[in-house]
N, C-alpha and C positions, 0 to 999 in steps of 0.2 A: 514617674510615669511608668506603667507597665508593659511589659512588650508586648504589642498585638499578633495573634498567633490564628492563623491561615489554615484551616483544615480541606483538604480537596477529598471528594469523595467519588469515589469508582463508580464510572455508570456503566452498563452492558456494552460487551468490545461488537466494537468493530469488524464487517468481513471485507478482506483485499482479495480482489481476483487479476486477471491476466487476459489484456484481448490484444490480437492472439492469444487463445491460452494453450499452444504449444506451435513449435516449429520458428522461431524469434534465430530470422542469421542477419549476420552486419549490416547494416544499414537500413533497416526494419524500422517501423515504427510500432511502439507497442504501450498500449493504456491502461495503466492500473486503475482499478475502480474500485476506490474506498467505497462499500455500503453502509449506512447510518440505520441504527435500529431506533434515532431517532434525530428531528433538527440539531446543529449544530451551529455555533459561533464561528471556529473555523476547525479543519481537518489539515493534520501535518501527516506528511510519508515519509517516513524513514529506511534509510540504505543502510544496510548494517551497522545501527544503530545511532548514526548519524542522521538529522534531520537534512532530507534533502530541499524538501519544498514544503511548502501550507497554504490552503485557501482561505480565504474569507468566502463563508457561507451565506446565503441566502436562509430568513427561517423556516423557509417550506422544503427547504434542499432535503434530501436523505440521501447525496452520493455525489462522490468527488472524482472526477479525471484529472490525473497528473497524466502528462504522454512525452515519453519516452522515443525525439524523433534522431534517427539515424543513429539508431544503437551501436555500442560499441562492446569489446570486448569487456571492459574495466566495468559497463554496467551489472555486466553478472555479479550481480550479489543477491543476498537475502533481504525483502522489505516487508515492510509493516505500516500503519496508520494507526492514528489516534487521531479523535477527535477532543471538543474543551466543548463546555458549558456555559454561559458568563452567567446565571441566574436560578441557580446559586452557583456560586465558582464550583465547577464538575469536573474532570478529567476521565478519558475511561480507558477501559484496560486494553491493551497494546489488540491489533489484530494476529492470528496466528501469522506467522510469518508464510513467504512462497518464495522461492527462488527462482529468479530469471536466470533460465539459459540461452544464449547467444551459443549460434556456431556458424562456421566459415560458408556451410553449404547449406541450403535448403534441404535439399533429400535426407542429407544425413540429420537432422532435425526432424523430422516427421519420421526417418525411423529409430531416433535415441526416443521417439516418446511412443511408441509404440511397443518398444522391447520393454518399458517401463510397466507396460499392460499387461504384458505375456507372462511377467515373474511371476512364480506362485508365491 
């Protein structure tokens, strides 16, 4: 018998954003929102490259909330989303990543992302 061989093919990635999307200090709550450039089966978010969480979709969905409540320091990392296909098995290409930043203070959070604006 021959082995059966599984082709996935890349569908249009994924865009992750950040709400908040800036000023995120400890004990925040903060919502990534995977957007779908089309339905999906389900949507997984990944923490630096580890799968942290995945939904199961709805087929009319185009967008996931994972939420992030009483953030902590350790959540600062970089994440991303993919979502899957089931018809025909799809996968698609990772989203760019974004990085959560967490900091101790408010003020200082809204001005680390504002100095971020001013750079030339």
């Amino acid at each position: 018998m021959a082995p059966t061989v599984v082709a996935l093919i890349l569908v249009p990635r994924p865009s992750l954003s950040l709400h908040p999307s800036q000023g995120v200090s400890l004990g925040d709550t903060v919502t990534l929102r995977c957007h779908l450039p089309q339905p999906a089966a389900w949507v997984e978010l990944y923490q630096d490259g580890l799968l942290r969480s995945y939904k199961c979709m709805d087929k009319h969905q185009v967008m996931a909330e994972f939420s992030l409540v009483c953030v902590k320091l350790e959540d600062a990392r970089k994440y991303w989303c993919q979502y899957r296909v089931l018809e025909p098995p799809r996968v698609s290409e990772k989203s760019v990543p974004i990085e959560l930043v967490v900091v101790q203070d408010k003020a200082l959070a809204v001005t680390t992302e504002a100095a971020k604006h001013e750079m030339p």
